[in-house]
C-alpha positions in Angstrom: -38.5 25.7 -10.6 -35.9 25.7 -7.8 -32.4 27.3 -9.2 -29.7 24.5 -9.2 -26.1 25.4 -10.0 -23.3 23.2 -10.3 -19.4 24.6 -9.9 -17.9 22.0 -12.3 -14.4 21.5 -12.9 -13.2 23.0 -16.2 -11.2 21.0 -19.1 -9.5 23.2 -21.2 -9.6 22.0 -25.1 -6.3 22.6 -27.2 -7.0 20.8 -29.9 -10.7 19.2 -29.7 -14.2 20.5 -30.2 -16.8 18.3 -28.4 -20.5 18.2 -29.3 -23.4 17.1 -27.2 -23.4 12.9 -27.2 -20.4 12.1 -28.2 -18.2 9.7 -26.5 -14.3 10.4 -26.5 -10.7 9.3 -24.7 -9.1 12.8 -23.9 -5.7 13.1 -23.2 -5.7 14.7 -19.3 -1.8 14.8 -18.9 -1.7 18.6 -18.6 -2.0 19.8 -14.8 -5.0 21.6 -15.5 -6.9 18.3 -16.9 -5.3 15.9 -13.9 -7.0 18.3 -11.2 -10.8 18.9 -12.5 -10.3 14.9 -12.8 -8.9 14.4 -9.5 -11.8 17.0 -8.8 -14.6 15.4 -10.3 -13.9 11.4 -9.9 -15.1 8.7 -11.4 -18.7 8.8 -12.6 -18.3 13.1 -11.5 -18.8 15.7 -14.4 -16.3 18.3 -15.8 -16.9 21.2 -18.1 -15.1 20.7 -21.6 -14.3 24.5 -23.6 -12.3 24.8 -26.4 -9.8 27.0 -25.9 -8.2 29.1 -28.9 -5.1 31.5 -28.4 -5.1 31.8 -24.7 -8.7 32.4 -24.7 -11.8 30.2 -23.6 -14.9 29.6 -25.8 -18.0 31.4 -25.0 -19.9 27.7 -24.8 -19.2 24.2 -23.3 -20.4 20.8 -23.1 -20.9 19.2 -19.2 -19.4 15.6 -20.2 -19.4 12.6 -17.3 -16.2 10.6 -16.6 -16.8 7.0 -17.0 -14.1 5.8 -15.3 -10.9 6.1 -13.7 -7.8 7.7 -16.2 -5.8 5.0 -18.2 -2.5 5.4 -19.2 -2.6 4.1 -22.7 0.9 3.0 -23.9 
């Protein structure tokens, strides 16, 4: 099997914990979240980790954006 590695951009998680499947609205207003969107574009993939006192989770979940960011009011 050929080895295929992906640099993803990386979405720091305050507040959330994302499993496998699910299907969520983040909030991407942080500076971090805004550039590994920009990164990744529509229909790109990002790397979500929770992130707990400064420090990142050992695991992640490769999500997909579905579209471009919405302001929601």
């Amino acid at each position: 099997m050929p080895d295929t590695k992906k640099i993803l951009p990386l979405i720091p998680l305050d507040e959330a914990v994302v499993l496998p499947g699910m299907s969520l609205s983040l909030d991407v207003s942080s500076t971090e979240a805004t550039a590994a969107v920009d990164d990744a574009g529509p229909g790109g993939e990002v790397v979500l980790v929770p992130r707990r006192e400064g420090r990142y989770a050992k695991v992640g979940v490769v999500a997909r954006i579905e579209g471009p960011p919405t302001i929601l009011p």
